[in-house]
C-alpha positions as CSV (number, residue, x, y, z in Angstrom):
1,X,-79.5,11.4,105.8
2,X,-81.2,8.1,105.7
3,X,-79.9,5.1,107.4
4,X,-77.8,2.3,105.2
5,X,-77.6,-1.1,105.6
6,X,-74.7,-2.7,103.7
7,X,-73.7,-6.3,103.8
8,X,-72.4,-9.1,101.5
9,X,-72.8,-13.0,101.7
10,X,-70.4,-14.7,102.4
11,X,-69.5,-18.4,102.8
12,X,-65.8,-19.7,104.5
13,X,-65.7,-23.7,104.6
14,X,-62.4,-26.3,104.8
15,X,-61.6,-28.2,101.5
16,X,-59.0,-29.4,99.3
17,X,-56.3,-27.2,99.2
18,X,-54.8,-25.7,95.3
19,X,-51.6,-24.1,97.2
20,X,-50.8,-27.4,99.4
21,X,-52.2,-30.2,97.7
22,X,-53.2,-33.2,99.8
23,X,-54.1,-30.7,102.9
24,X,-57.2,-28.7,103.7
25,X,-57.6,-24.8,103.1
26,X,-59.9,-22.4,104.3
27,X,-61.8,-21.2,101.6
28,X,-64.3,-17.7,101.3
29,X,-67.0,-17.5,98.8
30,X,-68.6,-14.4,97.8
31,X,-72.2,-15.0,96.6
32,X,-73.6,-12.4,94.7
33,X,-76.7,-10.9,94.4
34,X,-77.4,-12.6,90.4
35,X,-76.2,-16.6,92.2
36,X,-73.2,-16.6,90.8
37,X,-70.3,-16.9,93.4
38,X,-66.4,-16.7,93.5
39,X,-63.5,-18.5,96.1
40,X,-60.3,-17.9,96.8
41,X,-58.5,-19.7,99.4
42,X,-57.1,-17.9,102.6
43,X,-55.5,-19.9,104.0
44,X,-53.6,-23.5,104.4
45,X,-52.6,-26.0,105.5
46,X,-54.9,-27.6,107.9
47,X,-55.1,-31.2,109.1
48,X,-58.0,-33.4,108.5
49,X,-59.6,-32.3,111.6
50,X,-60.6,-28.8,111.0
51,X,-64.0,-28.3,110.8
52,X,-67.2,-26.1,111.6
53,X,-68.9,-26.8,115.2
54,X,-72.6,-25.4,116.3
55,X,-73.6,-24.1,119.7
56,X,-77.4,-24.7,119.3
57,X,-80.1,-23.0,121.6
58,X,-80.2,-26.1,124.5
59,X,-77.5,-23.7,126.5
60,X,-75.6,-26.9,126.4
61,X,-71.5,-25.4,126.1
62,X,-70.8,-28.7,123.9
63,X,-71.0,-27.9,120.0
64,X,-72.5,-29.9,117.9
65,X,-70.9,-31.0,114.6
66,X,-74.3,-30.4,111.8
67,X,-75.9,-26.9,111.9
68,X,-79.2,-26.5,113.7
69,X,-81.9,-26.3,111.3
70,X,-83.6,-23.1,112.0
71,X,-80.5,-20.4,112.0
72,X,-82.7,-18.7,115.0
73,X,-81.4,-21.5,117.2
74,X,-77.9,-20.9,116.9
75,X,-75.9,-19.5,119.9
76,X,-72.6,-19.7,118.7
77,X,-69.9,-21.2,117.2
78,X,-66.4,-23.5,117.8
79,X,-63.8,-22.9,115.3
80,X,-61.2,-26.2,114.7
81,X,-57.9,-24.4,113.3
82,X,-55.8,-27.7,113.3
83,X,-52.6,-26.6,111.5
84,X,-50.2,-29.2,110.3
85,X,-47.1,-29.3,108.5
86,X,-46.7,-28.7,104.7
87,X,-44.0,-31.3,104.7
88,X,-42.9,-34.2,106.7
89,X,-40.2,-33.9,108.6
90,X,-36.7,-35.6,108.9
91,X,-36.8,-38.3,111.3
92,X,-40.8,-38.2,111.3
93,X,-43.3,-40.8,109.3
94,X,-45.9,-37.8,109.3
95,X,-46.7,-34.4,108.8
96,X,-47.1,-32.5,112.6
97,X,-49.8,-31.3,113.3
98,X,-50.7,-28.0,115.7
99,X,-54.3,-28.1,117.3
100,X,-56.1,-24.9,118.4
101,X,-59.7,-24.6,119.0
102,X,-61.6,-20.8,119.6
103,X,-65.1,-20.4,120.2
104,X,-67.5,-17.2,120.1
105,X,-71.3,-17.5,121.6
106,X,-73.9,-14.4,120.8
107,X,-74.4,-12.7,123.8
108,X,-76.9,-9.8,121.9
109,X,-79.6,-12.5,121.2
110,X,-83.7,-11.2,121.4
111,X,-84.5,-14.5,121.7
């Protein structure tokens, strides 16, 4: 046998949400080999919060909120899962909201 190597591209990224409308969902977009891509939504609802962040390669354990610019320099990333409430609840003014943070640095890096 020969050796395989199979992978897709993917994209997930926080925007409006179709299921909860005035929240964020997480989103994953397939992108095909011929450009053309397709979303669905995993996921919601997520306060305004939830984002994206970038460990770059300064060894600094602070993320940074834009991407480096060479992908080589990446070194991990911090994950912003700030649930909230789909509704508002009786006696509150505003939806709750339910922060949780995760991170996950590459420890297998050649470089």
């Amino acid at each position: 046998g020969a050796p395989v190597f199979l992978y897709a591209r993917v994209r997930y990224e926080f925007k409006a949400s179709n299921s909860v409308p005035g929240k964020l969902g997480l989103y994953r977009t397939q992108i095909r080999p011929n450009g053309t891509e397709s979303s669905e939504e995993l996921v919601a609802p997520f306060a305004p919060t939830a984002k994206w962040r970038f460990f770059v390669v300064s060894n600094s354990n602070v993320a940074q909120d834009n991407p480096p610019a060479q992908l080589s320099d990446l070194r991990g990333l911090e994950l912003h899962l700030d649930g909230t409430s789909e509704y508002v609840a009786a006696g509150l003014t505003s939806s709750e909201n339910a922060p949780f943070t995760t991170a996950v640095f590459f420890k297998n890096r050649t470089n």
